[in-house]
C-alpha positions as CSV (number, residue, x, y, z in Angstrom):
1,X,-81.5,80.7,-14.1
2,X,-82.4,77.3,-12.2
3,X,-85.7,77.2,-10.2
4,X,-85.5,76.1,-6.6
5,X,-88.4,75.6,-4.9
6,X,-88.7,74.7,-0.9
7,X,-91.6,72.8,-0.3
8,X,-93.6,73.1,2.7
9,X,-96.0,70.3,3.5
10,X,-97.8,72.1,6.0
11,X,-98.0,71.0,9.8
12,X,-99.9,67.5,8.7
13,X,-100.1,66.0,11.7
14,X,-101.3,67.2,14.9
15,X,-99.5,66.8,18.3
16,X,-102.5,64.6,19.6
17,X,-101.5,62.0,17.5
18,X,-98.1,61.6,19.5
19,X,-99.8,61.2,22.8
20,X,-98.9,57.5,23.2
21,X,-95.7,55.5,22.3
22,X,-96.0,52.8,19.6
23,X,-96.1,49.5,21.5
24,X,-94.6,46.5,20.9
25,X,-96.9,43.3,20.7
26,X,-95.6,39.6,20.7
27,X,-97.8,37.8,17.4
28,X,-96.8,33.9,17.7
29,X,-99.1,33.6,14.6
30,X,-97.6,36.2,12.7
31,X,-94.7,34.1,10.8
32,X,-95.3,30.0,10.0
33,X,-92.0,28.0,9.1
34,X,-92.6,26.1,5.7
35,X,-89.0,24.6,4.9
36,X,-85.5,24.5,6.3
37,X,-82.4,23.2,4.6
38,X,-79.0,23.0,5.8
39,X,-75.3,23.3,5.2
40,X,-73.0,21.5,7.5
41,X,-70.0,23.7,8.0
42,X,-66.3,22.6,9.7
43,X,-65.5,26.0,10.8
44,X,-61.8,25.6,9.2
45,X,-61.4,29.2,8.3
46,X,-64.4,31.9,7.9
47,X,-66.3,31.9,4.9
48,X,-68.9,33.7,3.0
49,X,-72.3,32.4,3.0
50,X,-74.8,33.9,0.8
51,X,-78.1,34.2,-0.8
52,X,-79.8,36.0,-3.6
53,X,-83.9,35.6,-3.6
54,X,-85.2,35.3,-7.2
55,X,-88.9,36.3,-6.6
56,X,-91.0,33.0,-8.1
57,X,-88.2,31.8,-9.9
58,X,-86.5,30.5,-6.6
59,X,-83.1,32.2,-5.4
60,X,-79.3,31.5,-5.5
61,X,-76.9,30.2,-2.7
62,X,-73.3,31.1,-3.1
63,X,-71.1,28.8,-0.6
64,X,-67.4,29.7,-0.2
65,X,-65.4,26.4,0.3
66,X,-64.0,26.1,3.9
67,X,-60.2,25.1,2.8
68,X,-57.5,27.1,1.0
69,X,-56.6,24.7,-1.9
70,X,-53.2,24.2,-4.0
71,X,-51.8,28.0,-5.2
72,X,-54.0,29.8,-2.7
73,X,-56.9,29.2,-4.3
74,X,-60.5,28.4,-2.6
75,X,-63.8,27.6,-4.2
76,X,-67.0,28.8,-4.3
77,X,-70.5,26.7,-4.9
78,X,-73.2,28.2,-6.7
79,X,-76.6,27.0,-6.3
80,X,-79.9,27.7,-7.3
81,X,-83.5,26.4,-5.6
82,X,-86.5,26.5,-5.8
83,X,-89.4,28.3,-4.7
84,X,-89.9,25.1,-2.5
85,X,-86.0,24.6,-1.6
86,X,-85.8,21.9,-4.3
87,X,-82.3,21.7,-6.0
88,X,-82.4,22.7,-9.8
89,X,-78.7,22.6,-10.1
90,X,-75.2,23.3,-8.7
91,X,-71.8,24.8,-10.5
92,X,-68.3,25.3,-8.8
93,X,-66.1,27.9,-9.6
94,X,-62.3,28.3,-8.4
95,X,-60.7,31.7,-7.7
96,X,-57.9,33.0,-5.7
97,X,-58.3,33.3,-2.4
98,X,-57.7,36.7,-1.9
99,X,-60.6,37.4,-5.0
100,X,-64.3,37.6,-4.7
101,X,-67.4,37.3,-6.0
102,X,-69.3,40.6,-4.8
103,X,-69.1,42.8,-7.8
104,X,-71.7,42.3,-9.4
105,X,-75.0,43.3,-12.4
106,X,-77.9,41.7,-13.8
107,X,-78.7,41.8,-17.4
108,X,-81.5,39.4,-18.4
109,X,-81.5,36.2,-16.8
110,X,-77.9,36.8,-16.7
111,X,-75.8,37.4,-13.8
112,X,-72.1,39.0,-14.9
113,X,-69.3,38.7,-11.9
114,X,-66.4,41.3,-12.2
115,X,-63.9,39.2,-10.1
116,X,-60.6,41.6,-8.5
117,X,-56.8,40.5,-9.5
118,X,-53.5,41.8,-9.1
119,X,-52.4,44.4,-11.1
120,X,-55.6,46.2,-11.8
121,X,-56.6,43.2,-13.9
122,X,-60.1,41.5,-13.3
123,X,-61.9,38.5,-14.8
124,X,-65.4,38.9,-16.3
125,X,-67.7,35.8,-15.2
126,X,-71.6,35.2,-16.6
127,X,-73.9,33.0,-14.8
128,X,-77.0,32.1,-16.2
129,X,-79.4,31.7,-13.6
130,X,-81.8,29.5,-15.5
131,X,-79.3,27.0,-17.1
132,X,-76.7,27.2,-14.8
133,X,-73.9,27.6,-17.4
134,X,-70.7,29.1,-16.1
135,X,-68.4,31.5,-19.1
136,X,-65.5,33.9,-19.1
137,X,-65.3,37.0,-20.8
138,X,-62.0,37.8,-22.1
139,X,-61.3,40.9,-21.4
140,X,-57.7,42.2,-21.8
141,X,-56.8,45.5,-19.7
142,X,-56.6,48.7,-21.4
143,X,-55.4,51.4,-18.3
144,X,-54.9,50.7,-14.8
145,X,-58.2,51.6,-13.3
146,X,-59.6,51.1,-9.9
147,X,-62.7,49.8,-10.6
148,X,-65.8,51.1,-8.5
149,X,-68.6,51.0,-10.5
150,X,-69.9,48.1,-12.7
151,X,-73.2,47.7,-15.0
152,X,-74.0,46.1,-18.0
153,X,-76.4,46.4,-20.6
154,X,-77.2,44.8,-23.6
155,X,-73.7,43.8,-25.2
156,X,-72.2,46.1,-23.4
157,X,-70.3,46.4,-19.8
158,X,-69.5,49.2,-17.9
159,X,-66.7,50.0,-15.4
160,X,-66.2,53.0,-13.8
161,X,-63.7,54.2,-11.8
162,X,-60.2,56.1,-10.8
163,X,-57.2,56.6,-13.5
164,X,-54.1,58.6,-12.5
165,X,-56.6,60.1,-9.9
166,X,-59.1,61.1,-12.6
167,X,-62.5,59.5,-13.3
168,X,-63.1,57.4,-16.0
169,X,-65.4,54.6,-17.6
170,X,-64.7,51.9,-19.5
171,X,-67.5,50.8,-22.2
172,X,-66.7,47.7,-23.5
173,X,-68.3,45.4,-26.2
174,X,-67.7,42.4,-25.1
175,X,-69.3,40.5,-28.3
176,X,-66.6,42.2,-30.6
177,X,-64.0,43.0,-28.1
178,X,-63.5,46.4,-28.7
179,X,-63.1,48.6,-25.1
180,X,-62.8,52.1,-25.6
181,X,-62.9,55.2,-22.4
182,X,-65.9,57.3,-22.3
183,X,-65.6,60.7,-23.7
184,X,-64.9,63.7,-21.6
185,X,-64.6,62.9,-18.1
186,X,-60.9,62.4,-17.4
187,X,-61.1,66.9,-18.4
188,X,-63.0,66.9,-14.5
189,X,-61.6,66.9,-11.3
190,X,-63.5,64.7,-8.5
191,X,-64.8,60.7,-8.2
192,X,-67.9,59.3,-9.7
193,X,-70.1,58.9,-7.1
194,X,-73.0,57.2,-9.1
195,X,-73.3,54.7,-12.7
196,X,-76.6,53.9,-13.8
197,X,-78.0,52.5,-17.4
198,X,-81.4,52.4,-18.3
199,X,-82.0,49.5,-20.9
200,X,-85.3,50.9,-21.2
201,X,-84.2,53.9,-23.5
202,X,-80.9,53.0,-24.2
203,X,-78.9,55.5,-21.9
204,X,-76.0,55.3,-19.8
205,X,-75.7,58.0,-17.0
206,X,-72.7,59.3,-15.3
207,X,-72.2,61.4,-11.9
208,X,-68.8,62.9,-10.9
209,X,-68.7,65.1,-7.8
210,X,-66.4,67.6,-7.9
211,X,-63.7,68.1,-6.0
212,X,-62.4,71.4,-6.5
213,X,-64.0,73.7,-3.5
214,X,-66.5,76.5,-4.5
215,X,-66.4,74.7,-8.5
216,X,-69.3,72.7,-9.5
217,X,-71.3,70.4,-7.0
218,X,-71.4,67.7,-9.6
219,X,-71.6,67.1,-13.4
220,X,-74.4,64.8,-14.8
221,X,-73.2,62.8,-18.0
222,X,-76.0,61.0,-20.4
223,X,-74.5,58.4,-23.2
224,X,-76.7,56.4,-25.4
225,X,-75.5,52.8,-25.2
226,X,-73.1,52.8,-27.7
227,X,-70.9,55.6,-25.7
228,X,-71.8,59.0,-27.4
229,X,-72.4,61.5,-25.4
230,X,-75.7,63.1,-25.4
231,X,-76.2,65.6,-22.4
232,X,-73.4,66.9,-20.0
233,X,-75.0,69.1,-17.2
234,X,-72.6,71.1,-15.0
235,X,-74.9,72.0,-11.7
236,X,-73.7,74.2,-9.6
237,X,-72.9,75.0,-5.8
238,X,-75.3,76.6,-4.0
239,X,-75.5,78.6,-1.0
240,X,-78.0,77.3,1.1
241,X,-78.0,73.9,0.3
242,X,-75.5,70.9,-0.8
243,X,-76.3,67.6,-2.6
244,X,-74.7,64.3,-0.2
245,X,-76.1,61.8,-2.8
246,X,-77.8,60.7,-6.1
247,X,-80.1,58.3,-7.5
248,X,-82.1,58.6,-10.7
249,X,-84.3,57.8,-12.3
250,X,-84.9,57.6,-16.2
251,X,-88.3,59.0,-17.6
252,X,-86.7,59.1,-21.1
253,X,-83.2,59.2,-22.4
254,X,-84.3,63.2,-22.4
255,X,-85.5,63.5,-19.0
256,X,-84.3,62.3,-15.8
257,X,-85.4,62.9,-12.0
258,X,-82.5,62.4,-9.1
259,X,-83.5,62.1,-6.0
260,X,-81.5,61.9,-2.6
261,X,-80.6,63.5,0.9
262,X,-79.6,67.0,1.0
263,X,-78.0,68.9,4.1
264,X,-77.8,72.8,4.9
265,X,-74.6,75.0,3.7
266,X,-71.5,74.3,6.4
267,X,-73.1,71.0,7.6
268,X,-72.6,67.4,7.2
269,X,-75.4,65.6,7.9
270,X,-78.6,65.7,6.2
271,X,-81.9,67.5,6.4
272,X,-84.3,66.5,4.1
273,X,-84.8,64.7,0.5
274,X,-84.3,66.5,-2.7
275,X,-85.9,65.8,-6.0
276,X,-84.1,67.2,-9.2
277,X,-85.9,67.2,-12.9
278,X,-83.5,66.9,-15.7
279,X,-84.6,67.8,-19.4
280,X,-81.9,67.2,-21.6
281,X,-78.9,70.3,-21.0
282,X,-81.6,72.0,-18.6
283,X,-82.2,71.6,-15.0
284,X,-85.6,72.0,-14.7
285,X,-86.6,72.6,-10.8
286,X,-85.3,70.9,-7.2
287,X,-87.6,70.5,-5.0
288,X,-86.3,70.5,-1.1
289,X,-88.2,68.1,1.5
290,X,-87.2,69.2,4.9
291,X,-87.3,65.8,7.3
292,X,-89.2,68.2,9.5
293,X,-92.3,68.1,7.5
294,X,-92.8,64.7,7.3
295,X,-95.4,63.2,8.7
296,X,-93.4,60.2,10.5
297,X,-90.2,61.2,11.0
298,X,-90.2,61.8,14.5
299,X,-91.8,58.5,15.2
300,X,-88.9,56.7,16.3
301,X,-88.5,59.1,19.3
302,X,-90.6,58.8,23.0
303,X,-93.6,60.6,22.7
304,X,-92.6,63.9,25.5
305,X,-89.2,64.5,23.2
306,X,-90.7,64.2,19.9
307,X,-93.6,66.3,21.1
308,X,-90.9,68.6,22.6
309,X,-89.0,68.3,19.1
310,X,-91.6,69.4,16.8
311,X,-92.8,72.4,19.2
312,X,-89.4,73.5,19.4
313,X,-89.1,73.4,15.5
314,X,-92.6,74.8,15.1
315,X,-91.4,78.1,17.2
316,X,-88.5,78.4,15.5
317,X,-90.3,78.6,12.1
318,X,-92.7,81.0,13.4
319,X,-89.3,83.5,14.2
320,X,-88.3,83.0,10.3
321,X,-85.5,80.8,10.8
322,X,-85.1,76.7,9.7
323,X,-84.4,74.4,12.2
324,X,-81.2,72.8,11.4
325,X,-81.5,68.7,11.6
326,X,-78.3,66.7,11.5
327,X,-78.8,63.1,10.9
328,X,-76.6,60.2,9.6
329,X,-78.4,58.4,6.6
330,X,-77.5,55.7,4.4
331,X,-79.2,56.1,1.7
332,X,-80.6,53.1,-0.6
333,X,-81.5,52.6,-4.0
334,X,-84.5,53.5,-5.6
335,X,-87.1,50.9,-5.6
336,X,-89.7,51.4,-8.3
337,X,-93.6,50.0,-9.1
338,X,-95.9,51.0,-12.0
339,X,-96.8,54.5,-10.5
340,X,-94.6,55.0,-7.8
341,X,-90.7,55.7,-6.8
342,X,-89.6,54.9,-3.5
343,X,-86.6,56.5,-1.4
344,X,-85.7,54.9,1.5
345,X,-83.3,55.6,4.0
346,X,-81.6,54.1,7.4
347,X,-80.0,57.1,10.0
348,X,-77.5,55.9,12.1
349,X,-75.7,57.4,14.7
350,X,-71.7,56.2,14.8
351,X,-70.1,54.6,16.9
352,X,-66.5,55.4,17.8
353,X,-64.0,53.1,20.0
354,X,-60.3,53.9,20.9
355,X,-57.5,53.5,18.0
356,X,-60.7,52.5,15.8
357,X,-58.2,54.0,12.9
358,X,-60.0,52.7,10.4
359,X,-64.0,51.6,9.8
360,X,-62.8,49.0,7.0
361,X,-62.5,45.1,8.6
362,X,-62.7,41.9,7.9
363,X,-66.5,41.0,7.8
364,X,-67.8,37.5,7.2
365,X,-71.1,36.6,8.1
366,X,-74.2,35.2,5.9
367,X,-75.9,37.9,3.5
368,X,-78.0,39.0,1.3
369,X,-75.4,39.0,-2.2
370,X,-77.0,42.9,-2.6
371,X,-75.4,44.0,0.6
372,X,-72.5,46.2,1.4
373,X,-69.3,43.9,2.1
374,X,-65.9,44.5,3.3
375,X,-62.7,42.8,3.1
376,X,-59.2,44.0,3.9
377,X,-57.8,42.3,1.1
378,X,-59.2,44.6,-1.9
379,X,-60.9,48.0,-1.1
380,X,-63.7,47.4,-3.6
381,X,-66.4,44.8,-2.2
382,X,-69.6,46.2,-2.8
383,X,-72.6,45.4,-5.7
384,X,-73.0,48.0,-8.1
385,X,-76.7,47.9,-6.8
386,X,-75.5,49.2,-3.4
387,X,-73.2,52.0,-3.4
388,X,-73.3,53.0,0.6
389,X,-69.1,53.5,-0.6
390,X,-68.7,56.9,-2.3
391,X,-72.1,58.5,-0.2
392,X,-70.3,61.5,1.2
393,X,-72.7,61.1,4.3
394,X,-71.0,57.9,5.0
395,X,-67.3,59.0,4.1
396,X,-67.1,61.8,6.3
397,X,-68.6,61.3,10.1
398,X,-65.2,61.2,11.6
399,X,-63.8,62.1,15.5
400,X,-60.1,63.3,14.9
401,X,-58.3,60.9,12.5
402,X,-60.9,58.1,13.7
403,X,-64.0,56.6,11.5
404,X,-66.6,54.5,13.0
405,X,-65.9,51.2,14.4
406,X,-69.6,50.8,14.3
407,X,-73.0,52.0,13.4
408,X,-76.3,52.2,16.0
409,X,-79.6,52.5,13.6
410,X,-82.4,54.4,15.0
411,X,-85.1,54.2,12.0
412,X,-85.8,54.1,8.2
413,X,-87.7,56.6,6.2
414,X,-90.0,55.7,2.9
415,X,-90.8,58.7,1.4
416,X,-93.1,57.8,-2.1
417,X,-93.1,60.2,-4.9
418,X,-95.2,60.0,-8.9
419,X,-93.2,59.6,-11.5
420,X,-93.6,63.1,-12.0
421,X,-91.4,63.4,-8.5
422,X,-94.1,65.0,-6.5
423,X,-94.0,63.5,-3.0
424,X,-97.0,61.6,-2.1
425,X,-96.7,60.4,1.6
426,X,-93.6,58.9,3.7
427,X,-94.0,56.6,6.4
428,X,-91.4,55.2,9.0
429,X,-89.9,52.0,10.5
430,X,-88.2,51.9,14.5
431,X,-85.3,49.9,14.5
432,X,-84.8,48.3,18.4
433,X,-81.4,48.1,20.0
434,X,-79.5,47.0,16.8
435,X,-76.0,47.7,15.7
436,X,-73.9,46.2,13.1
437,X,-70.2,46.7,12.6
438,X,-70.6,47.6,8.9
439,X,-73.5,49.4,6.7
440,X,-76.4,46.7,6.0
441,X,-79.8,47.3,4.5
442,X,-81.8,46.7,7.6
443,X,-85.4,47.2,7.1
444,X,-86.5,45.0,4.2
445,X,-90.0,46.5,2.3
446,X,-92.8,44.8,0.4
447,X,-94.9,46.9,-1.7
448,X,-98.6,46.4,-2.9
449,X,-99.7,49.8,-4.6
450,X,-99.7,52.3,-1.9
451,X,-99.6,49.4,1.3
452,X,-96.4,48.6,3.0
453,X,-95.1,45.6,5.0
454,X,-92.1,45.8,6.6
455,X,-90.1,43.5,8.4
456,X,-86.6,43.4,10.0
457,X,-84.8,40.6,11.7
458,X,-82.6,41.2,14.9
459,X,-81.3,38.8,17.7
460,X,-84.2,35.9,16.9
461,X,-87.2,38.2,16.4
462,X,-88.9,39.2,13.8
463,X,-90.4,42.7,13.8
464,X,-93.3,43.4,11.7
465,X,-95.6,46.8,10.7
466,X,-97.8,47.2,8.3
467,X,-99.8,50.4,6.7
468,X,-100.8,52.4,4.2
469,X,-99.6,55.0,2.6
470,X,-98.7,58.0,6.0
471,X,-101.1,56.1,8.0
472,X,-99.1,56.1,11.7
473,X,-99.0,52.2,12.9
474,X,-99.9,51.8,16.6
475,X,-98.1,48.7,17.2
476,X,-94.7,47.4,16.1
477,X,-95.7,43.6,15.9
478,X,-92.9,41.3,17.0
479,X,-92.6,37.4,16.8
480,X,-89.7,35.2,18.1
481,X,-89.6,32.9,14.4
482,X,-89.9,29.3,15.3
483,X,-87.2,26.9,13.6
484,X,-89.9,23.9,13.7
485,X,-88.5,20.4,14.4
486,X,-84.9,21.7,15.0
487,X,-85.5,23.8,17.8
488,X,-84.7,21.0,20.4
489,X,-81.9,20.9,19.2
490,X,-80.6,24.5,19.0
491,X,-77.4,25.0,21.8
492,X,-75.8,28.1,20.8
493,X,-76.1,31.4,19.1
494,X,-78.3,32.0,16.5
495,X,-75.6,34.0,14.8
496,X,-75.7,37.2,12.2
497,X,-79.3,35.9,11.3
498,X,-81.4,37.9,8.1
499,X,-84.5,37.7,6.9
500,X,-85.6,38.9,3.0
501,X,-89.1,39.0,1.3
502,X,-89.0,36.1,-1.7
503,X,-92.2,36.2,-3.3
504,X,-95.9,37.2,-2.2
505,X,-95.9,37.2,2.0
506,X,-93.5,34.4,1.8
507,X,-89.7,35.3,3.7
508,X,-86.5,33.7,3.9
509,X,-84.3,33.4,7.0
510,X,-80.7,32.4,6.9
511,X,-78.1,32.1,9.2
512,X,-75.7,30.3,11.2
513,X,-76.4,27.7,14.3
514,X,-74.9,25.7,16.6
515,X,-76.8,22.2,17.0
516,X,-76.7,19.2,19.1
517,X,-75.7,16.3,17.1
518,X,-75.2,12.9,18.4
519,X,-72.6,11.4,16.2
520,X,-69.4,9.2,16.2
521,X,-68.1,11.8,13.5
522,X,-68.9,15.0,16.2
523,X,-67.5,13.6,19.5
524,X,-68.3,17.3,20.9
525,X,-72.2,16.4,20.1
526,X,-72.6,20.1,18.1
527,X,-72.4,21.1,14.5
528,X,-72.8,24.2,13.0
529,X,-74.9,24.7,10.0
530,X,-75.5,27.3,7.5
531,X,-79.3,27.1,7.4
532,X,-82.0,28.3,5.1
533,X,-85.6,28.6,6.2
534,X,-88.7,29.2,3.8
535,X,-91.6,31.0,5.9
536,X,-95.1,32.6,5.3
537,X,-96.2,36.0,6.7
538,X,-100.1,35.7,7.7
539,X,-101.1,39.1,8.2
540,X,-102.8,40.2,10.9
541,X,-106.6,41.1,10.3
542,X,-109.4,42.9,10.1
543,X,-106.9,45.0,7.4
544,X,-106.6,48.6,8.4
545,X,-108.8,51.1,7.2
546,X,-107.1,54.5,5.0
């Protein structure tokens, strides 16, 4: 018999602390510009532009080529600077233009591509970051699978993914070249929502939701990492609350937590976090967070409605009855420290528009390699690391036959829990007026112990809080980030512009710009430039106080 517990935090924060709105305050001090490189661009067809932040060892630029060249082909530059925007070395690889580069894993220093073909066939490309050497794994197709997970560890890569409907994963050894399928999941009947492998004891882990009504919710599959199966845990539906999503995290091969959003029986949305403890066939305890007793969820709203909001929730509690909370979350990965596990998560409200049909469009703009990326050409363009793809809370908000054409954020969430899972305090972020066409990882978190700065970048300004641990912030600091000598000559948009903590309080911007260029090869006098910007966040002082 499984324990469920419902935790209740306790009405933590009094209404007095609501009385004002959080302000917004213009900071010119708040961000200095260090560096800015560029990339000339000729606008000849769209093209990705991307980058990948390394912490102190510098970062990666990937740069697709601009022309289609002989047998529909098109290349892609890969790049490494840097922590001071230096050049360490460049490679070119050539692919077909319909493939692309953004299925991806880390093992090591290594970065390992899984690069979409015709036919269910893929290739297998390692970078090494340090070296820059470019190699192809050979890896000769077995069963035609839709892959949409990949991982690797060790030797060993991982992908996961539909056969004949069912769900499977390939483990293969890529040393000896021996592929085999993973035991015992083409018997179920659903999609595997999560993959995950823990180098750190050796364990692969496997989630399938189920799709057979009123059968299980999900099955939890632990392999070691040579593909025997160790622990298969069937956890059953329940009737007052259902799972949306899943992300663990591995205390031992053993014993596992999962965290993610939860929603009430018969609805959609979500209404709270859920921590589940794993020890080996055994589920332990879950442990239900209702959003409602969370110190800073309500933040994001005008003081008189979230006052209004928590008095009406706090009568209905009184009268035996939970108030039922429907919100859109994306849900990201697990971010963990030493002591601590983070859950963040961005709601969203969608965004419909007539004979939107389908959410799934052509999207090119610069980004961040982790995030979620879309292409019309092959319905698997997403990192491993950032599966926003098979979160049920994502598939499902639908009007009709009609899926978003957008999504409108309203705020993020950090709720930090021990790695025992106990929660330990959540705090919030406010997004302002910002919408993007497809799922993005908005709010962008540096962590120091139990202190948080948080910074996201929208329309040429950069907003900035900073706190500590559920400590409220009075004022949403904001900064319009200068682009030092070039600013004179800025004449158009500062297009789908991002901005991603590097290393310490240093950032780094990127984006696209139109400039003034007086030149006999640019008659129009503009260019536009793919432009990377190192800059430094001085925070402001004296430092709060817990």
């Amino acid at each position: 018999m499984h324990r469920y517990l419902i935790i209740v935090l306790g009405w933590l924060l009094p209404l007095t602390a609501f009385s004002q709105a959080i302000p917004e305050k213009l900071d010119s001090t708040l961000v200095t510009v260090e560096k800015r490189i560029e990339f000339e661009l000729t606008n000849r067809r769209i093209a990705d532009h991307r980058v990948m932040p390394l912490g102190v060892d510098g970062l990666l630029v990937f740069i697709e080529g601009e022309e289609i060249l002989r047998n529909l082909r098109k290349e892609m530059t890969i790049a490494k600077y840097d922590t001071a925007l230096n050049l360490q070395w460049a490679q070119r690889y050539v692919l077909d233009a319909s493939s692309n580069m953004n299925i991806y894993a880390w093992q090591g220093k290594n970065l390992f591509f899984l690069i979409p073909k015709a036919d269910f066939k893929y290739d297998i490309l390692r970078l090494n970051t340090v070296s820059g050497q470019l190699s192809m794994i050979r890896y000769d197709k077995i069963v035609d699978m839709q892959v949409s997970q990949f991982a690797v560890m060790n030797d060993v890569i991982l992908m996961g993914g539909q056969v004949n409907g069912d769900p499977a994963v390939i483990h293969y050894d890529y040393l000896r070249g021996k592929p085999k399928i993973l035991p015992s999941l083409s018997q179920l009947k659903g999609q595997i929502s999560r993959m995950d492998v823990s180098p750190e004891t050796n364990a692969i882990s496997v989630i399938v939701s189920s799709s057979v009504r009123r059968k299980a919710s999900f099955y939890y599959y632990i392999y070691n990492g040579e593909g025997q199966l160790l622990h298969k845990r069937i956890v059953p539906i329940e009737d007052e609350y259902n799972i949306v999503n899943f992300r663990p995290y591995f205390i031992s091969r053993e014993k596992q937590l999962l965290l993610g959003l939860y929603s009430l029986t018969g609805k959609e949305k979500s209404q709270g976090v859920y921590v589940a403890t794993f020890d080996k066939n055994e589920q332990q305890d879950i442990k239900f967070y209702d959003f409602g007793f969370l110190k800073n969820f309500f933040n994001y709203m005008p003081p008189r409605r979230r006052e209004r909001t928590i008095m009406r929730m706090k009568d209905k509690r009184e009268e035996g009855k939970i108030p039922k909370l429907d919100y859109h979350f994306f849900a990201r990965n697990l971010l963990v420290t030493q002591d601590r596990i983070f859950f963040v998560a961005e709601s969203y409200i969608p965004v419909f528009m007539e004979n939107s049909i389908s959410q799934f469009n052509s999207f090119h703009s610069p980004q961040l390699f982790n995030s979620y990326v879309v292409n019309t050409m092959n319905p698997v363009f997403y990192s491993y690391n950032n599966l926003f793809w098979l979160d049920r809370n994502l598939v499902r908000p639908r009007e009709g036959n009609r899926t978003p054409s957008s999504y409108r954020y309203k705020h993020a969430i950090i709720c930090a829990f021990d790695k025992s899972g106990k929660l330990l305090w959540d705090n919030s972020f406010e997004y302002k007026d910002t919408e993007t066409r497809l799922p993005e990882e908005l709010v962008k978190i540096n962590f120091d112990n139990d202190r948080l700065q948080m910074i996201h970048y929208n329309k040429d300004k950069l907003y900035y809080k900073r706190t500590y641990k559920s400590l409220p912030v009075d004022t949403l600091l904001t900064t319009q980030v200068p682009i030092k000598a070039e600013e004179k000559n800025l004449i158009g948009d500062r297009e789908n512009e991002q901005a991603a903590w590097w290393y310490g309080n240093h950032l780094i911007l990127f984006g696209k710009q139109d400039m003034k260029q007086n030149s006999l090869e640019s008659p129009l006098g503009r260019k536009r430039v793919f432009y990377i910007t190192r800059a430094v966040i001085t925070p402001p002082s004296p430092d709060e106080k817990q």
